[in-house]
Legacy VTK file of the C-alpha trace (Angstrom):
# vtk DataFile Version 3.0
C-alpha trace
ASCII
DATASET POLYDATA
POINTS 289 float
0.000 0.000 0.000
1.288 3.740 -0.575
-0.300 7.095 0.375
-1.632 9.679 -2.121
-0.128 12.148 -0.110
3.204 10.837 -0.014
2.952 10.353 -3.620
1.671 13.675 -4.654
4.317 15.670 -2.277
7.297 13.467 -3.657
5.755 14.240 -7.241
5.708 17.788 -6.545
9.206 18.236 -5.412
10.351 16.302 -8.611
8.423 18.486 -10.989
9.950 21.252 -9.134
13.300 19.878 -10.256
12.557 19.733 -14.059
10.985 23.158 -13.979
14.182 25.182 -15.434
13.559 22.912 -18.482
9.725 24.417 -18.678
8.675 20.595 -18.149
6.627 19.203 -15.410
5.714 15.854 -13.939
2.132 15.608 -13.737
0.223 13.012 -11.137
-2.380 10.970 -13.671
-3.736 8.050 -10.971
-2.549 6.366 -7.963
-3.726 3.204 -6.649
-3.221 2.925 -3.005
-4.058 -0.335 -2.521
-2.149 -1.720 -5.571
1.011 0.388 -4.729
0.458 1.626 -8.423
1.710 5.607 -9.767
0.948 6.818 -12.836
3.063 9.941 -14.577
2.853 12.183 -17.327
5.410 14.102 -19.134
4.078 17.847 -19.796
6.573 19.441 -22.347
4.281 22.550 -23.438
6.027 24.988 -22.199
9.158 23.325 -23.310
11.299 25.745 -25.361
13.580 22.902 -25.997
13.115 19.573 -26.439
16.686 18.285 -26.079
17.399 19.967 -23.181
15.516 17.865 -21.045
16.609 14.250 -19.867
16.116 12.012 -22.480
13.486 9.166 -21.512
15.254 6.352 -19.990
17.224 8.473 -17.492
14.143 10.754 -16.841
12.543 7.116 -15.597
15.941 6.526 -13.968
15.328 9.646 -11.794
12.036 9.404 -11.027
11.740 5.832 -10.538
14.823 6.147 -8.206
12.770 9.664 -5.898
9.943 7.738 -5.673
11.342 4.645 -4.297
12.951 6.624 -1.589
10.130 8.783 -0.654
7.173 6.587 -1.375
7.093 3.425 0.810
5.290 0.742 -0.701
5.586 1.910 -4.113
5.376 -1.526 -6.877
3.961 -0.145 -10.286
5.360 3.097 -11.675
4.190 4.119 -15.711
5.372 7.282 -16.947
3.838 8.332 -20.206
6.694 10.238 -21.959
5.735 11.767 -24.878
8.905 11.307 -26.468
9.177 7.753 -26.149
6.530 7.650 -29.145
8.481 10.111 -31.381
11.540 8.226 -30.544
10.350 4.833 -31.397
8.542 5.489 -34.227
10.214 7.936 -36.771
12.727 9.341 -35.369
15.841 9.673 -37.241
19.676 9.831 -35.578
19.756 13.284 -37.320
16.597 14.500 -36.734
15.055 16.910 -33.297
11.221 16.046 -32.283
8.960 19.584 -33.137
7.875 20.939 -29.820
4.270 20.479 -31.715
4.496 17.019 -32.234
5.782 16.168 -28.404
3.188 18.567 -26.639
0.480 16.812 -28.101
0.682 12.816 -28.462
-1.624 10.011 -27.805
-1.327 8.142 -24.673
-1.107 4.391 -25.173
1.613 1.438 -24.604
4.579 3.012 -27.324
4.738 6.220 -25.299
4.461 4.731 -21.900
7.903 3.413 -19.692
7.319 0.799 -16.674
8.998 -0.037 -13.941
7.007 -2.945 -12.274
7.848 -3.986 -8.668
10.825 -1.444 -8.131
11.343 -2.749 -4.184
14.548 -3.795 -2.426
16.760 -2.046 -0.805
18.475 1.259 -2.136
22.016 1.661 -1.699
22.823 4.987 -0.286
25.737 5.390 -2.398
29.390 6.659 -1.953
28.724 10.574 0.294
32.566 10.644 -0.202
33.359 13.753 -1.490
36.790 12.780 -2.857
40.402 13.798 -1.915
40.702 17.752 -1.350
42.422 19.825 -4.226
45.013 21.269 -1.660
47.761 23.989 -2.602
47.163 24.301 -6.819
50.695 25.656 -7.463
51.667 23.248 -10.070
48.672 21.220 -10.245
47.099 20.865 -13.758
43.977 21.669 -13.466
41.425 20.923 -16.660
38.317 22.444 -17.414
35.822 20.631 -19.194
33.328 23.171 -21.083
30.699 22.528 -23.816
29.069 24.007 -27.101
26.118 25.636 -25.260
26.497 28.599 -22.709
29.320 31.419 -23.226
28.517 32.514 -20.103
30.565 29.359 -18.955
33.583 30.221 -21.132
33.440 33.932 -19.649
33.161 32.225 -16.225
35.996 29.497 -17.107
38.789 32.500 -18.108
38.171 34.071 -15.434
39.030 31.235 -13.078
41.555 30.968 -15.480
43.121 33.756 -15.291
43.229 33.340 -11.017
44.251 29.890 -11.553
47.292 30.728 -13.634
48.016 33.519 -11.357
48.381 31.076 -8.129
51.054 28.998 -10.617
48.229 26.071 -11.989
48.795 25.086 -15.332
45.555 24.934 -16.758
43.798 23.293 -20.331
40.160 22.841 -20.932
38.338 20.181 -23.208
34.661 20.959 -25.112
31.791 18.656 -25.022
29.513 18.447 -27.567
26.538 16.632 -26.468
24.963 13.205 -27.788
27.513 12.164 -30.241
26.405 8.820 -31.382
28.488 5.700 -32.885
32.599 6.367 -34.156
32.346 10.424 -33.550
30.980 9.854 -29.764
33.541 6.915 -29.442
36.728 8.695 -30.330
35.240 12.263 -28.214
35.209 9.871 -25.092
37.948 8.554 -25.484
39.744 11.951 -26.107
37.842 13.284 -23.263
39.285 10.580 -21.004
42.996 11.070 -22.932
42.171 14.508 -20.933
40.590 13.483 -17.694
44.188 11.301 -17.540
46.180 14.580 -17.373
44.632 15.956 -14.842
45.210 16.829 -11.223
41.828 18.610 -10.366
38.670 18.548 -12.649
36.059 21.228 -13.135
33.075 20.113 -15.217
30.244 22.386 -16.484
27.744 24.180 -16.748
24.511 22.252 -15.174
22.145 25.034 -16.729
19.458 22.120 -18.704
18.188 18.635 -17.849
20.579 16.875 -20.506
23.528 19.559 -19.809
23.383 19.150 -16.312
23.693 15.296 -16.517
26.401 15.556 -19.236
28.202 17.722 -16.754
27.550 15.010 -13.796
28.952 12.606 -16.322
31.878 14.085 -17.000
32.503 15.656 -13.756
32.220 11.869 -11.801
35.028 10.603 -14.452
37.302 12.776 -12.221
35.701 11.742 -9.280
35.972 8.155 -10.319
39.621 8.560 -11.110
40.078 9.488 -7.452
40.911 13.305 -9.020
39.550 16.584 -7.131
36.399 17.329 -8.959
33.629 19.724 -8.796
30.836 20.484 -11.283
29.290 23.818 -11.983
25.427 24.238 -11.991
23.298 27.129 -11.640
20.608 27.265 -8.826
17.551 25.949 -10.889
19.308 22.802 -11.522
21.388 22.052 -8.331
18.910 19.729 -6.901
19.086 17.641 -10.141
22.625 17.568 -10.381
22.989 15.971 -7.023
20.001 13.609 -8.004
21.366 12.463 -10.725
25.177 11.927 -8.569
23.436 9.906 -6.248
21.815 7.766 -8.614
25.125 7.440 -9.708
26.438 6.257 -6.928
28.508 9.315 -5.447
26.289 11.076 -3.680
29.139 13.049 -2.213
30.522 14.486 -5.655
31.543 18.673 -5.282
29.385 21.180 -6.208
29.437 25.112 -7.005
26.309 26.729 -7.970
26.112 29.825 -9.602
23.317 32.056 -10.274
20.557 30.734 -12.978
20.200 34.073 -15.097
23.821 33.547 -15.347
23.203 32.842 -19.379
20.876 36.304 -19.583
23.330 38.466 -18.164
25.954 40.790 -19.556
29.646 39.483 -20.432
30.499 42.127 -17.725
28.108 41.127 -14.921
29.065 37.369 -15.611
33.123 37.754 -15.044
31.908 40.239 -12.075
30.216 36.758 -10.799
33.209 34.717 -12.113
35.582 36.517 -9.871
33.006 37.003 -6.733
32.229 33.297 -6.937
36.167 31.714 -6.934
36.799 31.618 -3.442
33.946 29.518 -3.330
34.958 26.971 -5.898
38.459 26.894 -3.361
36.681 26.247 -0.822
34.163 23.708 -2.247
38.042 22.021 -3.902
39.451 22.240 -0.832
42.014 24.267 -2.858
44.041 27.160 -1.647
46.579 29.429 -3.407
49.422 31.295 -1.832
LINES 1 290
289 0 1 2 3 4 5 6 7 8 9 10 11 12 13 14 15 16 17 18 19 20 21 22 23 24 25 26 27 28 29 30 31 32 33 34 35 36 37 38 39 40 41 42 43 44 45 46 47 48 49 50 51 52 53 54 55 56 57 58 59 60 61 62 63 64 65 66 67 68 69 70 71 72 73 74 75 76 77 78 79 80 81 82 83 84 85 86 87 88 89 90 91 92 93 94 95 96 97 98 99 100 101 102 103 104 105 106 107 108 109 110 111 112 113 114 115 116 117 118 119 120 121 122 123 124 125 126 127 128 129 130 131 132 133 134 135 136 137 138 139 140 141 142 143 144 145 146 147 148 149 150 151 152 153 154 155 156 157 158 159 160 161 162 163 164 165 166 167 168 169 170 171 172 173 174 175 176 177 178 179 180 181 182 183 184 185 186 187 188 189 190 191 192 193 194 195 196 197 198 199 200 201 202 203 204 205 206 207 208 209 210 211 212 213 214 215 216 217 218 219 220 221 222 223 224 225 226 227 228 229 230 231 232 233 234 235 236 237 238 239 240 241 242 243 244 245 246 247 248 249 250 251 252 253 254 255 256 257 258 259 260 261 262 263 264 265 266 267 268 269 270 271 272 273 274 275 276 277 278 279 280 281 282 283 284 285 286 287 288
């Protein structure tokens, strides 16, 4: 058995979560007897559609909440709309319309179950890894993407400090989703990368699928037994250390800076850049001299 009320709070706060997407979780029946949930997937205020998590790690997430917060819990269906686009005809090269994923039919090809999701969760590794310490010397690498200049603004400015305290720094860019021998030889350049590092800074958490790309790469540090921290802004903190803890490191570094952060001027976002880098020291356990 499960409670509606347990269900609809744990629902709310994971809507909440997806919000900076424009997307929202929406509570479609619950059978308290049966231990049963069913979702829905609202994308119409969406202004992207592949900025949210794709489907299978969007039931990842939420199937992963909901076990912790809803006792009880043995059926969960989550009717993403997405699911139908992708399995019908969808293309590698092709993007779903925001018209075509705002509006689709409910049935089986649009619907993802988990059935009898119980057992014990494993709270995961809360270790945070080792501290950066002293950074003169240290090579630090920043791992930055195709999507936000306001993280390359924020990235030479910490540069700049970096380099200043006698770090030798380099930075890698992500591009997102790269499928089949492209996304195979990124990776492993990416990890070629990760390799010569001391300390890894991964970002910017500022979508769904950017913020789990940044997790991604961020925990390949973390994994490594490097320093790491990944950047996120506010709106998408809480999913950033969702998705690390489904992950298994619970514990993995954060610094959050300020969600308008991609509105604002080049000035006002190296004014935050600077303001905000004692804080990523602190959060490394980094100092300078």
């Amino acid at each position: 058995m499960i409670d509606f009320e347990d269900v609809a709070s744990a629902v709310g706060r994971l809507s909440a979560m997806f919000a900076g997407d424009g997307a929202a979780l929406r509570l479609t029946a619950v059978d308290e007897n049966l231990g049963s949930v069913e979702l829905a997937l609202a994308l119409e205020d969406v202004d992207c559609a592949d900025c949210v998590l794709p489907p299978e790690q969007l039931l990842d997430v939420v199937n992963g909440a909901l076990r912790r917060d809803v006792p009880g819990l043995r059926d969960l269906r989550l009717h993403d709309p997405r699911a139908l686009a992708l399995a019908t005809n969808m293309t590698a090269s092709s993007k779903p319309s925001l018209s075509t994923l705002s509006t689709p039919p409910v049935g089986p090809k649009d619907t993802l179950t988990v059935v009898d999701p119980t057992g014990d969760i494993d709270p995961g590794n809360s270790d945070p890894g080792p501290d950066a310490g002293p950074l003169a010397g240290r090579r630090v690498g920043f791992r930055v993407d195709v999507l936000w200049p306001a993280w390359d603004w924020t990235v030479e400015e910490w540069t700049r400090e970096l380099a200043g305290a006698g770090a030798v720094v380099a930075s890698w860019r992500r591009a997102q989703g790269l499928k089949g021998a492209e996304g195979e030889r990124k990776q492993a350049e990416y990890d070629a990368f990760v390799s010569g590092a001391d300390v890894l800074i991964s970002g910017l958490g500022n979508c769904g699928s950017c913020t789990s790309w940044s997790v991604k790469d961020g925990l390949a540090g973390l994994n490594r037994g490097l320093p790491s921290i990944v950047a996120a802004t506010a709106h998408f903190e809480t999913l950033a250390r969702t998705l690390a803890a489904e992950q298994g490191r619970s514990g993995l570094r954060l610094i959050v800076l300020p969600f308008s952060l991609h509105t604002l001027s080049e000035q006002e976002v190296r004014a935050h850049a600077r303001a905000l880098f004692p804080r990523l020291l602190e959060n490394l356990g980094a100092t300078v001299s």
